[in-house]
C-alpha positions in Angstrom: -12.9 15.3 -2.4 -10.9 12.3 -3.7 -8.1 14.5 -5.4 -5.6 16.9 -3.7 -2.3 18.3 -5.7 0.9 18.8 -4.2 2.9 21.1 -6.6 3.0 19.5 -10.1 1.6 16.2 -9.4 -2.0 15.5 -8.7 -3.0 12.6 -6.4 -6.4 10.1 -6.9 -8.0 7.7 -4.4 -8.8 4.8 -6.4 -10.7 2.6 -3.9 -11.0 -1.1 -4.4 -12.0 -2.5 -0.6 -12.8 -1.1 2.8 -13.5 -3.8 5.8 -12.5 -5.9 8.4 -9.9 -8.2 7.7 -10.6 -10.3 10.5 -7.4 -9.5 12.7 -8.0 -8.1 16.4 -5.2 -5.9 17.2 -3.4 -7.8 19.2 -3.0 -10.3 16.4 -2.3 -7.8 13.5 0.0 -5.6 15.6 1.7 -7.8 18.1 3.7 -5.5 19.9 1.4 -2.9 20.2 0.3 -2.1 23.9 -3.7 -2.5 24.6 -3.7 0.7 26.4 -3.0 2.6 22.8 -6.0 1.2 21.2 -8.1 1.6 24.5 -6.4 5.6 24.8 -7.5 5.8 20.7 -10.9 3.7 20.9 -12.9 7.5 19.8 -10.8 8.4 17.2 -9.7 4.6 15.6 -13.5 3.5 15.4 -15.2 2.8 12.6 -12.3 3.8 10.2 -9.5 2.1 11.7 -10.9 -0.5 14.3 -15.1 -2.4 14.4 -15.4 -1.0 18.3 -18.5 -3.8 18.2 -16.4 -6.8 17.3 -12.5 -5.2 17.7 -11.3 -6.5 14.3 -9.1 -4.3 12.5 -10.8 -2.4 9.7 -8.8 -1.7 6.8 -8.8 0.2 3.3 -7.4 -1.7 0.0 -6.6 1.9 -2.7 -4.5 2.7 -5.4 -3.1 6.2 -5.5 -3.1 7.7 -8.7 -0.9 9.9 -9.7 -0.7 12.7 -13.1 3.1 13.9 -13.3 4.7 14.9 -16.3 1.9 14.2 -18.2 2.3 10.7 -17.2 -0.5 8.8 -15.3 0.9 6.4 -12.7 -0.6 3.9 -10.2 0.8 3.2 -6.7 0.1 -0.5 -5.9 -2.9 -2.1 -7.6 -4.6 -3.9 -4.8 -5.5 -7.4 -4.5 -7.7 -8.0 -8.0 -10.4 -10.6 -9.0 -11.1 -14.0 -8.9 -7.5 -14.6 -7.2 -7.5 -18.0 -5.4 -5.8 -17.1 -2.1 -6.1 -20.4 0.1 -4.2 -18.4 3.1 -5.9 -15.1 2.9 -9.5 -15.8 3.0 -10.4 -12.4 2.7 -8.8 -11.8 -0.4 -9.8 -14.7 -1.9 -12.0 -14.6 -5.1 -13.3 -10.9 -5.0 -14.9 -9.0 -7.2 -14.7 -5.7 -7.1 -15.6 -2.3 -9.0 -11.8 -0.9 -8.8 -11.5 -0.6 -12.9 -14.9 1.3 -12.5 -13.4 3.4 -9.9 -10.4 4.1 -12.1 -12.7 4.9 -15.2 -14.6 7.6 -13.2 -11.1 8.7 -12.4 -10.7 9.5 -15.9 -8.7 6.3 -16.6 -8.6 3.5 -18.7 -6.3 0.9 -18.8 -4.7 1.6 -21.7 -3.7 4.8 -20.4 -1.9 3.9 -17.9 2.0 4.5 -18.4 3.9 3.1 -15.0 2.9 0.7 -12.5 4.2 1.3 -9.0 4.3 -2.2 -7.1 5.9 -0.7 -3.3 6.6 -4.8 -2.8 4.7 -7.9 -4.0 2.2 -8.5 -1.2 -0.9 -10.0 -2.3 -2.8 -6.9 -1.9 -0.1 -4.5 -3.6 0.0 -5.8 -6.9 -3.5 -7.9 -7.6 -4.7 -5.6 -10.4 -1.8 -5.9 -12.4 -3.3 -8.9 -13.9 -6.6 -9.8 -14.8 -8.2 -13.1 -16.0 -8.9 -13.2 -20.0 -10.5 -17.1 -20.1 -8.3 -19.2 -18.7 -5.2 -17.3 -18.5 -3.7 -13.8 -16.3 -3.0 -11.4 -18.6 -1.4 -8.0 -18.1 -4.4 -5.5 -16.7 -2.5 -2.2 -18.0 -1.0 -3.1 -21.5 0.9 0.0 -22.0 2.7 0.5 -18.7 5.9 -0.2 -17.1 5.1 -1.9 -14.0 8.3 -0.6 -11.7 9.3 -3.7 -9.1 11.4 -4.1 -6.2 14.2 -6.5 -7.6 14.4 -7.7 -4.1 11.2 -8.2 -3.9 11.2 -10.2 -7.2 13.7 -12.3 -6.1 12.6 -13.2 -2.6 9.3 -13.9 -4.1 9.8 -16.2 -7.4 9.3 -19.7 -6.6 12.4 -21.0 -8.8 14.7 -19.4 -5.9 13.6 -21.3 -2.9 13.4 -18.7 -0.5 10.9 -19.3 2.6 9.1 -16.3 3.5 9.3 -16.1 7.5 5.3 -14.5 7.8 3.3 -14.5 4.3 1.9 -17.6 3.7 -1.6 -15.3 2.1 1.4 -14.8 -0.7 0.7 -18.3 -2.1 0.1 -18.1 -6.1 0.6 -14.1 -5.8 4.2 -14.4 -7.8 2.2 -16.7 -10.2 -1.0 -15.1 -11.2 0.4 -11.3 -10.6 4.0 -10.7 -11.3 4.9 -13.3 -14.0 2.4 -13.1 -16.1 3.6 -9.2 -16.6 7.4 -10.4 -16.7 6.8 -12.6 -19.5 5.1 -10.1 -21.0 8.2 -7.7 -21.1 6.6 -4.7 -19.2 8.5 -5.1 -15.9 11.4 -2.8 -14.9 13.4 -3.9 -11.4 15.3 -1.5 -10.1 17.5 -1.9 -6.9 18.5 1.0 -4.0 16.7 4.1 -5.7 14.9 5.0 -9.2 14.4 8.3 -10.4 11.2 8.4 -12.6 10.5 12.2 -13.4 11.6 15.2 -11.2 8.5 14.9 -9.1 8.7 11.4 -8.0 11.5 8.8 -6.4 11.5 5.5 -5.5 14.0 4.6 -2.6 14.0 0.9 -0.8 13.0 0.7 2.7 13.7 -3.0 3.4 12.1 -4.6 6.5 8.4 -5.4 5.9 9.5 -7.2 3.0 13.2 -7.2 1.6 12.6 -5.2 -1.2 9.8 -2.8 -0.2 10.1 0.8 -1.3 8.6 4.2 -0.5 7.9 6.4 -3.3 8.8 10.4 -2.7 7.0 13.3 -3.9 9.0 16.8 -4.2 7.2 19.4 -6.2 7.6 22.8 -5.5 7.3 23.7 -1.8 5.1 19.9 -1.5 6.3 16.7 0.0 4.4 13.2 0.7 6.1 10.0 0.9 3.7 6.6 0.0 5.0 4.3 2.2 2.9 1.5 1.2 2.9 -1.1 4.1 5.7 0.8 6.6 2.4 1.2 8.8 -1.1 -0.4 8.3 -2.5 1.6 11.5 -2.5 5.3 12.5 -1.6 3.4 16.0 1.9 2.6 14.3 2.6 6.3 14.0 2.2 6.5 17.6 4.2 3.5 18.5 6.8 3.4 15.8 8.7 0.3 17.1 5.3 -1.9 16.8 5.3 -3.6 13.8 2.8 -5.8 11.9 2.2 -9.4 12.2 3.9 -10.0 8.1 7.0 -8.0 8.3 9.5 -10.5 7.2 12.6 -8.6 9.2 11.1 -7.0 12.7 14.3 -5.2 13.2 14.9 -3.7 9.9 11.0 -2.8 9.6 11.4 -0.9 12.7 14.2 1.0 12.1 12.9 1.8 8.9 9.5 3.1 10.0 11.3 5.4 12.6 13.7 6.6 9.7 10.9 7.0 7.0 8.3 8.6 9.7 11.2 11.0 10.9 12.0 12.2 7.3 8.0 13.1 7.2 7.8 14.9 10.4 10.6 17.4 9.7 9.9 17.7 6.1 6.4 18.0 6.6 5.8 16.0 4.0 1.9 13.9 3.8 2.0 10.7 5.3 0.6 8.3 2.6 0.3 5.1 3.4 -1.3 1.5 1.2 -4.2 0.8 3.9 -5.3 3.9 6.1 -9.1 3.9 6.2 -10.9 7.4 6.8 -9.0 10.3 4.9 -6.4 8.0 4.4 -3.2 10.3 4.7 -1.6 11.8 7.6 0.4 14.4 8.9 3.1 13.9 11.7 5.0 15.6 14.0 7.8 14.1 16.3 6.7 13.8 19.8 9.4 12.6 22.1 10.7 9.4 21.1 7.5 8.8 19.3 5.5 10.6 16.4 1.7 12.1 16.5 -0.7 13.0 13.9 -0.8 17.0 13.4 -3.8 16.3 10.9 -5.5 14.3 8.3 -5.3 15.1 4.3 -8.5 16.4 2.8 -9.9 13.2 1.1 -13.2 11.9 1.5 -13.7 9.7 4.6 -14.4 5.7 4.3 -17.9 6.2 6.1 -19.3 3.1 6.3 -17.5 -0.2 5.1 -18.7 -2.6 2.3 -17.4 -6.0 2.9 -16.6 -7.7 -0.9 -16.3 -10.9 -2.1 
């Protein structure tokens, strides 16, 4: 099954990528402890970690989402033909995702909002595509909702040197202007209420303007936290953060706020990148958090490297 509902709103697994990303752990998650992976090595292989060549394994989706007869997408991956001369492995794909969104039942054109959690390179790739020689707007008709933090930190014109993202390189360029010029962005600062369903809130720290995204429907809760965690081991050791968070302190105490709100709302787990079923739920534990279960979508089985 790649559809659940919670409530009101239903929720889509739009799947673009799912592969190694040639990180070990102990480069992707600095500050995580080797005896967590070694503890986890029967549950994190082959979704989460390669146990033959221990390189991260990771999934690139969209979530879409039908509320209020609106169809949204939560981040748009990393797109094709992108020239990313720090991030090899994004570099120059080419991908099936709009064919995954059309047997979704979508279009392009149907699309009404965007949701870009921050501007990573592989959070907002499909909001453009190439027409000839120029990156046009993918989804015509959509507001693509942005981080204004985000926006500023990343636009060239202000100068700002991003401490860990070099892979960013052309991202602002050939993904977020092209839609700004184009008059369909909205950024929004603190919080943004976009139906009774759905809530964007900042959660600064991997990025300063990244943003989860709350769902409230009824009895229902799941928060999308985009790139708060990129492992299930990051639920388990909340203080480990990833290699690109720009602010280790703030990404830390955010995670612990964000995975805290979860646990006693029981609310789905939803992060950008979690191979397998790809959501979560959690449960405090201590000082620390643990996974209570896994959300019914359909497993990555096997991995299809792209590109």
């Amino acid at each position: 099954m790649e559809q659940i509902i919670l409530g009101n709103v239903s929720i889509t697994r739009v799947r673009e990528y799912f592969g190694p990303v040639d990180m070990t752990p102990d480069t992707f998650f600095p500050e995580s402890s080797k005896e967590v992976w070694e503890a986890g090595a029967d549950w994190l292989a082959p979704h989460f970690l390669d146990p033959g060549t221990n390189i991260v394994n990771a999934a690139v989706q969209t979530w879409l989402l039908r509320s209020e007869g609106r169809t949204i997408l939560v981040d748009t991956g990393v797109g094709n033909h992108k020239e990313r001369p720090y991030a090899p492995v994004w570099s120059h794909l080419d991908t099936d995702f709009l064919a995954n969104l059309a047997r979704a039942g979508v279009q392009p054109e149907d699309v009404d909002i965007v949701i870009n959690t921050h501007l990573h390179v592989d959070h907002v790739g499909w909001n453009t595509y190439l027409d000839g020689r120029h990156w046009v707007p993918t989804f015509p008709n959509a507001t693509y909702l942005m981080p204004k933090d985000d926006f500023d930190f990343w636009n060239p014109e202000n100068g700002h040197r991003p401490l860990r993202s070099r892979g960013n390189q052309n991202v602002f360029e050939d993904s977020v202007a092209p839609v700004h010029r184009a008059g369909l962005t909205r950024l929004w600062e603190n919080s943004y209420q976009i139906d009774a369903n759905l809530r964007l809130e900042a959660a600064a720290g991997h990025t300063p303007g990244s943003s989860v995204l709350t769902l409230t429907s009824g009895t229902d809760r799941a928060v999308f936290v985009g790139d708060m965690l990129h492992s299930p081991v990051q639920i388990l050791e909340p203080d480990a953060n990833s290699c690109f968070c720009e602010n280790p302190a703030e990404a830390r105490a955010t995670r612990r706020k964000v995975l805290g709100w979860a646990a006693d709302n029981k609310a789905l787990l939803i992060p950008a990148h979690l191979g397998g079923h790809g959501a979560a739920e959690v449960v405090r534990e201590g000082s620390a958090f643990a996974i209570k279960g896994w959300a019914p979508f359909t497993p990555y089985t096997e991995y299809t490297e792209q590109g």
